[in-house]
KOLGU-4560 file (N, C-alpha, C; in nm, 3 decimals, padded with zeros to 5 digits):
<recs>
<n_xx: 05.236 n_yy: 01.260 n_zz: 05.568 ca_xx: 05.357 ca_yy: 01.331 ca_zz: 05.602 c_xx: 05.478 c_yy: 01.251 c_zz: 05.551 mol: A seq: 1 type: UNK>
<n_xx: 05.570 n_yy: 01.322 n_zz: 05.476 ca_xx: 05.757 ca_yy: 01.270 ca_zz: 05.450 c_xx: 05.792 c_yy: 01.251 c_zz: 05.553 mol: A seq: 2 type: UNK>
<n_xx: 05.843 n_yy: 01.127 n_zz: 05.537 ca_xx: 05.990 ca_yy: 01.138 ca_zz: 05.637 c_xx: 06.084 c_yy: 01.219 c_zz: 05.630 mol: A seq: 3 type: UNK>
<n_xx: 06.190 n_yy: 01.220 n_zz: 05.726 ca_xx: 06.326 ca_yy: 01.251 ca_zz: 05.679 c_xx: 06.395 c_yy: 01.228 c_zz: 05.571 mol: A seq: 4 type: UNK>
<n_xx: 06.493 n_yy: 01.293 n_zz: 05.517 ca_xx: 06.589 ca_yy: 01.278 ca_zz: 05.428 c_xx: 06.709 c_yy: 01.210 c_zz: 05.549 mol: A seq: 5 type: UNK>
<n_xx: 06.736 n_yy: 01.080 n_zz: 05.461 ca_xx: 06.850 ca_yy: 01.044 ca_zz: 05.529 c_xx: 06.965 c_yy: 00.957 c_zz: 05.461 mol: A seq: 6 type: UNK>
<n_xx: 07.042 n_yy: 00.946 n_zz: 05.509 ca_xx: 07.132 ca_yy: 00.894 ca_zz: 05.407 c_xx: 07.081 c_yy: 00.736 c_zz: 05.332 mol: A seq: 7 type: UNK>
<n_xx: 07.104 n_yy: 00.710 n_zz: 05.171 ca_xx: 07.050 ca_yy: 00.627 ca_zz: 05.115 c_xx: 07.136 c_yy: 00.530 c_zz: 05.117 mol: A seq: 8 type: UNK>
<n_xx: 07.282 n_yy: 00.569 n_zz: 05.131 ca_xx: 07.401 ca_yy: 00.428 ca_zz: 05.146 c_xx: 07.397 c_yy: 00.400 c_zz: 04.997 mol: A seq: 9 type: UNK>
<n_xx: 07.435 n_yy: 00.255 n_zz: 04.956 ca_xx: 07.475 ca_yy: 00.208 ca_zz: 04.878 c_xx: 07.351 c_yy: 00.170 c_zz: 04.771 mol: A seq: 10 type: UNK>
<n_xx: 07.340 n_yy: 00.174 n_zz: 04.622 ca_xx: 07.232 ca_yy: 00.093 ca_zz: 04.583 c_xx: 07.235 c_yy: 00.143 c_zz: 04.407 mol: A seq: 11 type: UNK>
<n_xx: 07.234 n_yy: -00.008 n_zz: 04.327 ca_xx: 07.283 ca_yy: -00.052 ca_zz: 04.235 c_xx: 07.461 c_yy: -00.008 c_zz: 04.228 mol: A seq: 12 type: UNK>
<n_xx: 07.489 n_yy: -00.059 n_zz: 04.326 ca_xx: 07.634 ca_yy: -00.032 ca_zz: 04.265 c_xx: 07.695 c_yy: 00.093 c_zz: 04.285 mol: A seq: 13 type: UNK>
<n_xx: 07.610 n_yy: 00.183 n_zz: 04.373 ca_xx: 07.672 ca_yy: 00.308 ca_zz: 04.369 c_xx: 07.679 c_yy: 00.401 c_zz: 04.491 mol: A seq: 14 type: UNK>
<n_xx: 07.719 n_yy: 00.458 n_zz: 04.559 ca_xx: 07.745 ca_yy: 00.507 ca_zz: 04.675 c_xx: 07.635 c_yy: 00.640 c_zz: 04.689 mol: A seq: 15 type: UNK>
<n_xx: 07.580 n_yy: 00.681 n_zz: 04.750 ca_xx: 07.490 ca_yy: 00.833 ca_zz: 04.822 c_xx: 07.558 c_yy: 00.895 c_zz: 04.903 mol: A seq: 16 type: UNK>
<n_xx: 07.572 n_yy: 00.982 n_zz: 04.934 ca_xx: 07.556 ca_yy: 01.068 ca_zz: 05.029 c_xx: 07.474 c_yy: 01.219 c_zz: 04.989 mol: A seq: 17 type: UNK>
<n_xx: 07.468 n_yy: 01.280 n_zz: 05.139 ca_xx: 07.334 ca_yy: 01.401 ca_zz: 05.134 c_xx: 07.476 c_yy: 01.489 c_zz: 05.257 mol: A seq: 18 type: UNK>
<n_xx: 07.521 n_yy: 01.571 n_zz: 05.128 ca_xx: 07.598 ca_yy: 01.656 ca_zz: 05.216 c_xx: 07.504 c_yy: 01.768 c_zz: 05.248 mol: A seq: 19 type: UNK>
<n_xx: 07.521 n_yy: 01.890 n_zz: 05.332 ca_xx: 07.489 ca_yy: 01.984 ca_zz: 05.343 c_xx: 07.554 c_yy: 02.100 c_zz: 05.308 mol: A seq: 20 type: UNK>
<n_xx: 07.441 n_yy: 02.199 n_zz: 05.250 ca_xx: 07.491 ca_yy: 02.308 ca_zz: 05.162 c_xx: 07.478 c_yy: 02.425 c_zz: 05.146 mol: A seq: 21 type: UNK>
<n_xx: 07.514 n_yy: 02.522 n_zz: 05.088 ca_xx: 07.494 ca_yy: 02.664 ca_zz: 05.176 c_xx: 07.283 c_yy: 02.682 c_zz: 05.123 mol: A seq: 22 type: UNK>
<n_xx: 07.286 n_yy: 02.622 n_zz: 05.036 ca_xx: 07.133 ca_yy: 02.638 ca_zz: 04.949 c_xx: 07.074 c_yy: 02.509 c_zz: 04.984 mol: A seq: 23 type: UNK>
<n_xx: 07.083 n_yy: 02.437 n_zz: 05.073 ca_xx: 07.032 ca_yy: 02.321 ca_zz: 05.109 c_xx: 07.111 c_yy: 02.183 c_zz: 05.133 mol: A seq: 24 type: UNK>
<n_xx: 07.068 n_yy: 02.090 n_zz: 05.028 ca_xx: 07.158 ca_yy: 01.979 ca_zz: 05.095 c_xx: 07.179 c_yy: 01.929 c_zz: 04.923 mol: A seq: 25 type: UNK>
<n_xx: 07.278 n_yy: 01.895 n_zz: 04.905 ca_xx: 07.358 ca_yy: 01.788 ca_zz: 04.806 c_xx: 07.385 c_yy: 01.689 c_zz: 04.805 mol: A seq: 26 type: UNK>
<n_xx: 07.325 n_yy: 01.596 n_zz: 04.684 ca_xx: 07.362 ca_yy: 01.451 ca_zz: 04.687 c_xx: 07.472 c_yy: 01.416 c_zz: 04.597 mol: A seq: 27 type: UNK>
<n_xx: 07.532 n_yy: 01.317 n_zz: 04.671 ca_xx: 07.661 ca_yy: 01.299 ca_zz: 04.596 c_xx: 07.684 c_yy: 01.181 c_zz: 04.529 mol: A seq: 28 type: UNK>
<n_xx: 07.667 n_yy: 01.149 n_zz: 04.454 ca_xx: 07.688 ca_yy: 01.004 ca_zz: 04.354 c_xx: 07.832 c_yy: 00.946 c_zz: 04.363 mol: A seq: 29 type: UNK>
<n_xx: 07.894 n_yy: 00.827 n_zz: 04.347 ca_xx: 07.998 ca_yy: 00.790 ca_zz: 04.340 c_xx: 08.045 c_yy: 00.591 c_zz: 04.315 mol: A seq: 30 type: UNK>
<n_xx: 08.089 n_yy: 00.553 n_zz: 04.224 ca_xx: 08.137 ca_yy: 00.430 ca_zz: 04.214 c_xx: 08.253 c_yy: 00.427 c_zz: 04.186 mol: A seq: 31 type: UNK>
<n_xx: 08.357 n_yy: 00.444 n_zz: 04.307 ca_xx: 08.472 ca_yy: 00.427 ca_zz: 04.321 c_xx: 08.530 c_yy: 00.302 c_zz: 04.282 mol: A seq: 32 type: UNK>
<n_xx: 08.432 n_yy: 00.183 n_zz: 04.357 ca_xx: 08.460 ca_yy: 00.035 ca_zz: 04.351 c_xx: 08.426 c_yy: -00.017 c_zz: 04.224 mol: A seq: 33 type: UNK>
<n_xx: 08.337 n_yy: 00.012 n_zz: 04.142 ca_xx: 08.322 ca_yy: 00.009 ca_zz: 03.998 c_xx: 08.417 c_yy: 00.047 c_zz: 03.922 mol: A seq: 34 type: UNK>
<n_xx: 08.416 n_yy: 00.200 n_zz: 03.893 ca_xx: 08.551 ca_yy: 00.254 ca_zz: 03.839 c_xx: 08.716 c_yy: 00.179 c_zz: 03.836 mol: A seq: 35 type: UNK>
<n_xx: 08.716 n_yy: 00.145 n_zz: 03.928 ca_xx: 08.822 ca_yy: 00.093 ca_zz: 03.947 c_xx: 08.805 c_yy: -00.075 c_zz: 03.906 mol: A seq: 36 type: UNK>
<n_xx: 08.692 n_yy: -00.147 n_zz: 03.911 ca_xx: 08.661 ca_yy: -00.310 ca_zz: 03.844 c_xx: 08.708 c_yy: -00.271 c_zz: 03.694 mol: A seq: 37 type: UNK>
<n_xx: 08.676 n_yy: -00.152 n_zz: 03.629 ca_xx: 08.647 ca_yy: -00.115 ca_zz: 03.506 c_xx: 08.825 c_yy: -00.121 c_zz: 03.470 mol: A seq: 38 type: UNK>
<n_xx: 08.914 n_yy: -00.049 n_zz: 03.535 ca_xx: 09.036 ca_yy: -00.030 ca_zz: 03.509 c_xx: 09.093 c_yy: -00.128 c_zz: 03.581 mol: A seq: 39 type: UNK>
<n_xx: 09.065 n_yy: -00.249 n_zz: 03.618 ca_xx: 09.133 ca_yy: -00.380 ca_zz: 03.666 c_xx: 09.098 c_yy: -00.439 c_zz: 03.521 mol: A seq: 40 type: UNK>
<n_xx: 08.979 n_yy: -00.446 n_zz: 03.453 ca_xx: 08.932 ca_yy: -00.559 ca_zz: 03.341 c_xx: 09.010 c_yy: -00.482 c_zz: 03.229 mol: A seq: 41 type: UNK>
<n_xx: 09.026 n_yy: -00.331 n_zz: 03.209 ca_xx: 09.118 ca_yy: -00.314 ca_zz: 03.097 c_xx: 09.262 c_yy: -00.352 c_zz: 03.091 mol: A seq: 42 type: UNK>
<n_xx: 09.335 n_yy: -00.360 n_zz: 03.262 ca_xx: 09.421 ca_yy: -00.420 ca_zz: 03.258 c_xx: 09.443 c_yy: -00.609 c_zz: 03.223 mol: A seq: 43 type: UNK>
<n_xx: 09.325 n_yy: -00.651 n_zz: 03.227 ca_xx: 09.335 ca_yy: -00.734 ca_zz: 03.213 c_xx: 09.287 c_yy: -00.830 c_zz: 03.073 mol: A seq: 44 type: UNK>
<n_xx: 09.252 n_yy: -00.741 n_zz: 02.983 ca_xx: 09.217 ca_yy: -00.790 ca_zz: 02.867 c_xx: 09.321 c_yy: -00.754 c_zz: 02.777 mol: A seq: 45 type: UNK>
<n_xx: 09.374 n_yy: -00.594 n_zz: 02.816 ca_xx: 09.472 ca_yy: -00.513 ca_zz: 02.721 c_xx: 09.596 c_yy: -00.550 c_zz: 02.767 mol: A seq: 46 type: UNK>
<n_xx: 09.633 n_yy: -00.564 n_zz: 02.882 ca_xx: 09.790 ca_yy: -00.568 ca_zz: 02.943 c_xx: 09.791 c_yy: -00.465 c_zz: 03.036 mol: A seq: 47 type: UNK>
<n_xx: 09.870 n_yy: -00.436 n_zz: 03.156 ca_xx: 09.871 ca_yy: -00.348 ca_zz: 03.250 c_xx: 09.978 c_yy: -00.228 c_zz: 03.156 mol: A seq: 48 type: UNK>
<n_xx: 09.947 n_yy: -00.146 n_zz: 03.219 ca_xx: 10.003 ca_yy: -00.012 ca_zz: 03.154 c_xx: 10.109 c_yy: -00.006 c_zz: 03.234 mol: A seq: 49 type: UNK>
<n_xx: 10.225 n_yy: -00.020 n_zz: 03.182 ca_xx: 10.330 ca_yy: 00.028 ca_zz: 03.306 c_xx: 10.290 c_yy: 00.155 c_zz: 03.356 mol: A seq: 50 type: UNK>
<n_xx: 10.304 n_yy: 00.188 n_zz: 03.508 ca_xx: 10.277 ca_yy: 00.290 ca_zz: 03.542 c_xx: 10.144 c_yy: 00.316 c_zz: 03.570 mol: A seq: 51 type: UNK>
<n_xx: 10.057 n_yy: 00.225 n_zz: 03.525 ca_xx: 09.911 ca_yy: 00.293 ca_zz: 03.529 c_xx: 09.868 c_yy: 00.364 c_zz: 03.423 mol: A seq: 52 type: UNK>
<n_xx: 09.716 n_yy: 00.357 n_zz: 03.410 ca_xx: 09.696 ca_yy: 00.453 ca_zz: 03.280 c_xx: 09.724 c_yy: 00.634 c_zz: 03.308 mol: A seq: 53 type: UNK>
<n_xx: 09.770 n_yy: 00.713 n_zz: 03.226 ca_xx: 09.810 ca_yy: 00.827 ca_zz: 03.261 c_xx: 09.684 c_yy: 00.893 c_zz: 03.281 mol: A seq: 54 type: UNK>
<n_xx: 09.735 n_yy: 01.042 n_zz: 03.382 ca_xx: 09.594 ca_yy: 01.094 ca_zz: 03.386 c_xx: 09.559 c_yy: 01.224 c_zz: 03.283 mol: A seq: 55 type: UNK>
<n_xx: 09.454 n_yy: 01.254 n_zz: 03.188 ca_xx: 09.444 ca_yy: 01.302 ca_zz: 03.126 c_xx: 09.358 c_yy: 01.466 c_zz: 03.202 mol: A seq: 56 type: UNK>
<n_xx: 09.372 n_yy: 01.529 n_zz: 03.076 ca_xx: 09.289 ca_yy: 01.690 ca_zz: 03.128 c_xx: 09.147 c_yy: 01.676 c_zz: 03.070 mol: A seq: 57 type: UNK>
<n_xx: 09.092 n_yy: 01.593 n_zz: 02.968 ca_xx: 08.999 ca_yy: 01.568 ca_zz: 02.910 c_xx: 09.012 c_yy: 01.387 c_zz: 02.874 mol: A seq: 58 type: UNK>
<n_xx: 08.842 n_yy: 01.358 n_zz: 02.902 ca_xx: 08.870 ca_yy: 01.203 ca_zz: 02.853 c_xx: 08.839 c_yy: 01.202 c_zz: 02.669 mol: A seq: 59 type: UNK>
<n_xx: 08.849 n_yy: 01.301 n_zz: 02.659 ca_xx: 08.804 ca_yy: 01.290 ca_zz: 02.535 c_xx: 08.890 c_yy: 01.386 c_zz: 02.410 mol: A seq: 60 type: UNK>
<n_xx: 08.941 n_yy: 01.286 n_zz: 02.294 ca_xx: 09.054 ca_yy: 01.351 ca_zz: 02.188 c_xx: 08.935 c_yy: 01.443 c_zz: 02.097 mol: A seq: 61 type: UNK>
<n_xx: 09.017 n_yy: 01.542 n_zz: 02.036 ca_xx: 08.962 ca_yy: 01.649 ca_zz: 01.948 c_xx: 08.908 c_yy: 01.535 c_zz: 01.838 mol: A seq: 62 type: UNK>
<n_xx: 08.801 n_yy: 01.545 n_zz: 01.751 ca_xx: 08.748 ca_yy: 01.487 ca_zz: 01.599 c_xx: 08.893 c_yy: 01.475 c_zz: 01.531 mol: A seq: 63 type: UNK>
<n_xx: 08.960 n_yy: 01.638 n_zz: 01.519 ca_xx: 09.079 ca_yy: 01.647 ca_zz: 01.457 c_xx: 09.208 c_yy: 01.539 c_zz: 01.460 mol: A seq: 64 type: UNK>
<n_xx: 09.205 n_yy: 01.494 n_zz: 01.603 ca_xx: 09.326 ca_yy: 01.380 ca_zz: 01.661 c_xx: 09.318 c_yy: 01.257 c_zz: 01.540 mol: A seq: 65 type: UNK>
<n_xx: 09.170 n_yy: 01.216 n_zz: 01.524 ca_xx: 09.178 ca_yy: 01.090 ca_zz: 01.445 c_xx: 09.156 c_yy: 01.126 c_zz: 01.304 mol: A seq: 66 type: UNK>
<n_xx: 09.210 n_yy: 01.073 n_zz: 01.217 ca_xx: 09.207 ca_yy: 01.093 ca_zz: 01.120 c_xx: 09.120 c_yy: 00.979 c_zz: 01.058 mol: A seq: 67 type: UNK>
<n_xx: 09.006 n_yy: 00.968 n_zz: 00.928 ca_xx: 08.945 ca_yy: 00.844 ca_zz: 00.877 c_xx: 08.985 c_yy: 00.706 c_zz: 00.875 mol: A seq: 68 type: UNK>
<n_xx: 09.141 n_yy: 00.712 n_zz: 00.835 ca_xx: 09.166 ca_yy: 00.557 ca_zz: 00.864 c_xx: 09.224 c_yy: 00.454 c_zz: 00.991 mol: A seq: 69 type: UNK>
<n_xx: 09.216 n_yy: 00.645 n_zz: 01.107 ca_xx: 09.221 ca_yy: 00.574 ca_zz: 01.236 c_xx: 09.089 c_yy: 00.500 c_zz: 01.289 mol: A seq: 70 type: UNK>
<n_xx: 09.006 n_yy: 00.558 n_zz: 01.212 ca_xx: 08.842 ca_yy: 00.539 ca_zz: 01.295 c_xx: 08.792 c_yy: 00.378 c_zz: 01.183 mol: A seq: 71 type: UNK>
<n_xx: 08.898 n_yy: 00.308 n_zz: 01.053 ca_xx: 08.857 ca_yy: 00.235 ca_zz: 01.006 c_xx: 08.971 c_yy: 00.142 c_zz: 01.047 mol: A seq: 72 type: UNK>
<n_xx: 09.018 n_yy: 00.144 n_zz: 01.080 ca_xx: 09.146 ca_yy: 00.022 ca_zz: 01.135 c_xx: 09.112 c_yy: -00.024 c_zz: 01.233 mol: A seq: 73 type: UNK>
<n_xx: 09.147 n_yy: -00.202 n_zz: 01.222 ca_xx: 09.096 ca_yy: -00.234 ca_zz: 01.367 c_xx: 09.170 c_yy: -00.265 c_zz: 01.430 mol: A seq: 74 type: UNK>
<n_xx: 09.111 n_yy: -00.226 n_zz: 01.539 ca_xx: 09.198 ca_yy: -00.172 ca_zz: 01.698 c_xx: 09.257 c_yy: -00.269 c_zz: 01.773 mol: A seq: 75 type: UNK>
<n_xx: 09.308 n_yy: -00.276 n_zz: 01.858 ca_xx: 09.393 ca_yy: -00.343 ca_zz: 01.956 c_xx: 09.268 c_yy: -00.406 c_zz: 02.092 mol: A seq: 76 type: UNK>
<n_xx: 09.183 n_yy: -00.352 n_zz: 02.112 ca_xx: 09.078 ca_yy: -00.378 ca_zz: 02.240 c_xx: 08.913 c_yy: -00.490 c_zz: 02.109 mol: A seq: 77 type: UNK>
<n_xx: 08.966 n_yy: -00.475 n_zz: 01.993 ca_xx: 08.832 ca_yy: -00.506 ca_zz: 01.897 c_xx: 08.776 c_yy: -00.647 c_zz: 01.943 mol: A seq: 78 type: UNK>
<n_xx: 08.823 n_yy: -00.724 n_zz: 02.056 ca_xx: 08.782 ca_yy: -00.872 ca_zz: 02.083 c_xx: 08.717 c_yy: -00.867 c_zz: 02.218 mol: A seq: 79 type: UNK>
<n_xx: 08.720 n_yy: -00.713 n_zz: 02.289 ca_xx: 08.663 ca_yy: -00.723 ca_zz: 02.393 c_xx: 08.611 c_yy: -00.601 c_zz: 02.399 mol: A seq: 80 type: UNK>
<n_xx: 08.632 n_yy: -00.534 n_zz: 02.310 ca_xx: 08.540 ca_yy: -00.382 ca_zz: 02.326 c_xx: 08.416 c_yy: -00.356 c_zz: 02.420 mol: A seq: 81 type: UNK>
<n_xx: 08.319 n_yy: -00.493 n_zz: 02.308 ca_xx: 08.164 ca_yy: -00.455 ca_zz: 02.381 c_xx: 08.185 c_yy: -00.490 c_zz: 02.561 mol: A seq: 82 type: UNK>
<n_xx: 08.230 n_yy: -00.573 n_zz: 02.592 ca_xx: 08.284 ca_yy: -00.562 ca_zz: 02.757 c_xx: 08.284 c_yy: -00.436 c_zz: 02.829 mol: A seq: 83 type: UNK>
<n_xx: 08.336 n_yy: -00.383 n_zz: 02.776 ca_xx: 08.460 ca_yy: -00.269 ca_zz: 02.815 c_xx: 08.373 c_yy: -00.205 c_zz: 02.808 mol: A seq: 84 type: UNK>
<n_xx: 08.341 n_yy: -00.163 n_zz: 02.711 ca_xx: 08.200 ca_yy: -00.039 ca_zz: 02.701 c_xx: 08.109 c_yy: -00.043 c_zz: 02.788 mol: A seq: 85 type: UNK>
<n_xx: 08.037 n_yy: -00.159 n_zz: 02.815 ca_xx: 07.892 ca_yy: -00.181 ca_zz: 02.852 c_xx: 07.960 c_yy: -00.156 c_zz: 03.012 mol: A seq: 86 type: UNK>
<n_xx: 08.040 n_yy: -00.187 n_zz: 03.030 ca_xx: 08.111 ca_yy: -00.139 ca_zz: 03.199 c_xx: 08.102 c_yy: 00.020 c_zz: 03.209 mol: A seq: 87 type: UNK>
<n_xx: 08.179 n_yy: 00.047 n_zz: 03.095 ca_xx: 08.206 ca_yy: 00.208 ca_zz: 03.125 c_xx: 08.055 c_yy: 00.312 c_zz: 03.118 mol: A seq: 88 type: UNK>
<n_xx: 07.981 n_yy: 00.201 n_zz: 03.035 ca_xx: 07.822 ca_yy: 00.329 ca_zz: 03.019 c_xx: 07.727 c_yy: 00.278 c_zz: 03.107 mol: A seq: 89 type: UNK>
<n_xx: 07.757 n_yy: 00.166 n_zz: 03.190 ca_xx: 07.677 ca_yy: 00.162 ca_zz: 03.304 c_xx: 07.761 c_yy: 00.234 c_zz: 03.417 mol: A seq: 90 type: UNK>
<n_xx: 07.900 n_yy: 00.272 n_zz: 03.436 ca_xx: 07.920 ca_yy: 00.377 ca_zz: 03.503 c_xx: 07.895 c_yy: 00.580 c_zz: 03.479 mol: A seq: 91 type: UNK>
<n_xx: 07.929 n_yy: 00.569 n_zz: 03.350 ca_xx: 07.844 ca_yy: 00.677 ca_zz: 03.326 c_xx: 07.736 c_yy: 00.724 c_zz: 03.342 mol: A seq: 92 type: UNK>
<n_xx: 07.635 n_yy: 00.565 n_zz: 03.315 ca_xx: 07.480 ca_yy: 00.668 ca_zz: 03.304 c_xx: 07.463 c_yy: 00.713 c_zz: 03.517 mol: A seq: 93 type: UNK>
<n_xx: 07.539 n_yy: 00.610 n_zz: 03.560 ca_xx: 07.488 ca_yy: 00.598 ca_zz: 03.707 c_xx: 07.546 c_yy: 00.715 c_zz: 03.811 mol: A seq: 94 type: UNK>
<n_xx: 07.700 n_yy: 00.754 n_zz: 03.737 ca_xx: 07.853 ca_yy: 00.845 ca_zz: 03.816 c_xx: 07.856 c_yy: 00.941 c_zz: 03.759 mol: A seq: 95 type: UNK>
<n_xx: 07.883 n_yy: 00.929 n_zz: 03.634 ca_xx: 07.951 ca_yy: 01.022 ca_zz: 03.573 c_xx: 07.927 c_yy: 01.076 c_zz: 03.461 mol: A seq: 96 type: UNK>
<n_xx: 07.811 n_yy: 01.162 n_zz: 03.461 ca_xx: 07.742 ca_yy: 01.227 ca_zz: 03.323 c_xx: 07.888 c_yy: 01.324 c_zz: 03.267 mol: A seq: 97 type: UNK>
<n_xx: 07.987 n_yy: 01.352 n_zz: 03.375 ca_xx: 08.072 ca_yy: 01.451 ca_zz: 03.249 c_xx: 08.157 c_yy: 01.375 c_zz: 03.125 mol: A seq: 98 type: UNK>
<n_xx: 08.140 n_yy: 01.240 n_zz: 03.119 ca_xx: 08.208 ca_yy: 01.195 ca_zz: 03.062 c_xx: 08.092 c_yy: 01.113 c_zz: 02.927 mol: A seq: 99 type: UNK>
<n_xx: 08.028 n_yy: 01.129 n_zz: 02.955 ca_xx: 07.858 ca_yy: 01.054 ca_zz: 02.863 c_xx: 07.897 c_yy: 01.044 c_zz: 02.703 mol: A seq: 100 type: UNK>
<n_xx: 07.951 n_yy: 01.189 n_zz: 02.684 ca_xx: 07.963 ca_yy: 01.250 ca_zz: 02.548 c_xx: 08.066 c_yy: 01.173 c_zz: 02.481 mol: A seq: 101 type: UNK>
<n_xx: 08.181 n_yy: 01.159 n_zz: 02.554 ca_xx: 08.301 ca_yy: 01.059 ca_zz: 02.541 c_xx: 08.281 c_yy: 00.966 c_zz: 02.495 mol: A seq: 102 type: UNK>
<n_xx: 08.198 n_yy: 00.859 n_zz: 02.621 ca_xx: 08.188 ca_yy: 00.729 ca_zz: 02.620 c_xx: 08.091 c_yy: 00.722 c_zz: 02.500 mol: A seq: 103 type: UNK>
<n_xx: 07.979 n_yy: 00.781 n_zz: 02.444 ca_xx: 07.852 ca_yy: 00.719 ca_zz: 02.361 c_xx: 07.924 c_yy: 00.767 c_zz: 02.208 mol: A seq: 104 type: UNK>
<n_xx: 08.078 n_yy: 00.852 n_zz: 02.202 ca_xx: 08.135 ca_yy: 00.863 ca_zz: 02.075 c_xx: 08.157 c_yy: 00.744 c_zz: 02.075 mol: A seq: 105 type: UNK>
<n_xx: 08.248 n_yy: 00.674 n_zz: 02.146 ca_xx: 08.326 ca_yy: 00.548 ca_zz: 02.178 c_xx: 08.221 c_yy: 00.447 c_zz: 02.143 mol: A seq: 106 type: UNK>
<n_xx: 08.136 n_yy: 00.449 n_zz: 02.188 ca_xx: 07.996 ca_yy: 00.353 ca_zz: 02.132 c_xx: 08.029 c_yy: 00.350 c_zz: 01.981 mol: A seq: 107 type: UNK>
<n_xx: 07.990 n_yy: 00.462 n_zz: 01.947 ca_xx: 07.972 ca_yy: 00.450 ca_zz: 01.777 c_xx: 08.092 c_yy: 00.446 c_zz: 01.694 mol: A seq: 108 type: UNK>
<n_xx: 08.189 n_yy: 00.396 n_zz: 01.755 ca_xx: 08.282 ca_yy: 00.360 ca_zz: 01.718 c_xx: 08.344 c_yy: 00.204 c_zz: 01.706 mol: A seq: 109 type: UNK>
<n_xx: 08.244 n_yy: 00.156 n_zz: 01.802 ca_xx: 08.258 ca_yy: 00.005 ca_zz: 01.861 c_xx: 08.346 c_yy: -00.069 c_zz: 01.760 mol: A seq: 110 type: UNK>
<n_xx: 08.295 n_yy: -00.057 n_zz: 01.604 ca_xx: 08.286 ca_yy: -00.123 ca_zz: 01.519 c_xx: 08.503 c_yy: -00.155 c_zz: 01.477 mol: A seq: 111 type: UNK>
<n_xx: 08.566 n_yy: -00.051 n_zz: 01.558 ca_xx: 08.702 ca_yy: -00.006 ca_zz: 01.487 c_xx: 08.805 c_yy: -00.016 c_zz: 01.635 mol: A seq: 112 type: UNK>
<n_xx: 08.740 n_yy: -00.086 n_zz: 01.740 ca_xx: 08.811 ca_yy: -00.028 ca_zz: 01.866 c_xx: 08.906 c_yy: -00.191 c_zz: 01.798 mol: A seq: 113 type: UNK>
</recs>
């Protein structure tokens, strides 16, 4: 016999909950406290953003936005990129699949950040 379903709490880094739902019950993923380590270390490698970083409608620019010799110039983050990344796609694979597509362009870009 199963046990109960009960709340799982915290584990690798990431928050559970088991809401209830009109079709059963929903689990809810979340690394608030991560997310936010992630945007303390960009402030702190890049410079703080006055204001904070702005909030966007998509994390992700059209193909069209960059043009070839934006994607071959090197970038302003290029001494700490792999950092930065390996933070943001261990929050993705764990939080936040809507953003996956974003972050694994950003991967293959590593080479120009």
């Amino acid at each position: 016999m199963l046990d109960a379903i009960s709340e799982p709490g915290k584990y690798l880094g990431r928050d559970h909950w088991i809401s209830k739902a009109v079709s059963g019950k929903d689990l809810l993923l979340a690394m608030p406290d991560y997310a936010k380590s992630a945007n303390e270390l960009y402030d702190q490698v890049h410079g703080t953003v006055p204001g904070g970083l702005k909030p966007v409608s998509t994390p992700f620019n059209n193909e069209s936005v960059l043009s070839d010799s934006d994607w071959e110039a090197r970038g302003q983050l290029s001494e700490s990129a792999s950092q930065l990344l390996m933070k943001l796609l261990w929050l993705v694979r764990l939080s936040r699949p809507d953003i996956s597509y974003a972050t694994t362009r950003l991967a293959a870009g590593i080479h120009s950040w």
